[in-house]
N, C-alpha and C positions, 0 to 999 in steps of 0.2 A: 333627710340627710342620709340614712347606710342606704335609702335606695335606689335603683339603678334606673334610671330615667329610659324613656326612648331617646333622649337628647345628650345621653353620656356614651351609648354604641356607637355611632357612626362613625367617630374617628377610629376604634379601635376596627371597624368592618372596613372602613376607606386604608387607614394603612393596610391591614391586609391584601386588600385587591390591589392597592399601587404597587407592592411587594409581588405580587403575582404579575402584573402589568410588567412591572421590570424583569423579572426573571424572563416571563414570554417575550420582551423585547429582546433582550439578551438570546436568548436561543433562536430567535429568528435572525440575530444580527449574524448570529456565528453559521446558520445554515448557509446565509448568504454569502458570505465570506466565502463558504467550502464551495460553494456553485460560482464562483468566479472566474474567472479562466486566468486570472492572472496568478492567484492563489496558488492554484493545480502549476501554473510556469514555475510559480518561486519552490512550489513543493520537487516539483521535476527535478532543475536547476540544483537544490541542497543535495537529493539523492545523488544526482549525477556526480556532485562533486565528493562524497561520500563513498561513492563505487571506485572513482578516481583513485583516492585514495588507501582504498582497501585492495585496489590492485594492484599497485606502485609499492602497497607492502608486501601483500605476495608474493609478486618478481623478485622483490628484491631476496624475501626469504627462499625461493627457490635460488635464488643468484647463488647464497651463502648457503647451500645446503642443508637447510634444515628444516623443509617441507620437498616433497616429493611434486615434480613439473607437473604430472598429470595426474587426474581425477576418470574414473570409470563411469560413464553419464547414465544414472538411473532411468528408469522407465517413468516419466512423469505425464504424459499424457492418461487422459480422466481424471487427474489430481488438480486438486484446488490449488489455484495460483499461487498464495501465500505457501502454501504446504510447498509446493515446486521449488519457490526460493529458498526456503529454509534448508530443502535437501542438497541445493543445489553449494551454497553458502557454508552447509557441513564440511563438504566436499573442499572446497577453498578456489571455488567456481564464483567470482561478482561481475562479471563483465556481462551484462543481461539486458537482448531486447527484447520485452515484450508487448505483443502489437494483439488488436482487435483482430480476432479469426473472420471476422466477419466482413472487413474491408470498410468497415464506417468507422475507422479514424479513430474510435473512442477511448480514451483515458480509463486505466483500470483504478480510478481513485484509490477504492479498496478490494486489494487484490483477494483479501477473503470470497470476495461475492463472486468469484471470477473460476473457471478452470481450462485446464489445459486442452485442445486439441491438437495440437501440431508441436513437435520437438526437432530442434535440429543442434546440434549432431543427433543421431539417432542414438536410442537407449544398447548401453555396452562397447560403445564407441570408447577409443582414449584420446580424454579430450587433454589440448595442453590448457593450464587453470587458467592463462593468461587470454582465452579463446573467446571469443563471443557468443555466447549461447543465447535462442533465437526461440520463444514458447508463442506462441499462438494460442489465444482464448477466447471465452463467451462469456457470457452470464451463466451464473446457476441454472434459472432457469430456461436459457436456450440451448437449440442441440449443435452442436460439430457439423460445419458447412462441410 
């Protein structure tokens, strides 16, 4: 009776691994997800309309005087993408493309992994906030075509 069989672990070892089995199912279901191209469209599509609307406030707060038209366009090339937008966003700059430096098309998922080579307006420029601002990037670790 108080002792523990070989025949009394196996469920407590089988629920464990199922519990393990689900979580790695779960986590490969959500990488998959993230590697879908449809994912990366819905994710585009939210941002887009997110930009949209953080520029329609903008204008309109430059409309009503109570933010200045234009932004001084920092120097962000060698800067990590994500850093780029945050400076840029400061600024009350969201109107942003940015594209593969490299010409393969590729989607910056996570703009962390990402940095800048190419800026346009160029840095010191006055840009109006409402402007499209244009960054060109690599991976971390690729260099600047």
């Amino acid at each position: 009776m108080g002792s523990i069989g070989s025949t009394e672990n196996p469920p407590a070892e089988q629920a464990v691994a199922t519990r393990q089995s689900e979580s790695d199912l779960a986590d490969q279901r959500e990488r998959e997800r993230q590697d879908d191209p449809r994912t990366a469209q819905e994710q585009r599509r939210d941002e887009a309309r997110d930009v949209a609307n953080k520029v329609k406030q903008v204008a309109d707060e430059v409309k009503r005087g109570i933010t200045q038209s234009h932004f001084t366009m920092p120097q962000l090339v060698g800067r990590n993408l994500q850093n780029a937008q945050d400076q840029l966003q400061k600024r009350g700059s969201y109107l942003l493309d940015q594209v593969d430096a490299t010409s393969q098309h590729r989607f910056q998922l996570l703009d962390s992994d990402w940095k800048v080579c190419h800026q346009s307006p160029r840095a010191g420029a006055s840009v109006l906030k409402t402007k499209l601002v244009r960054l060109e990037a690599v991976r971390l670790d690729e260099s600047c075509p």
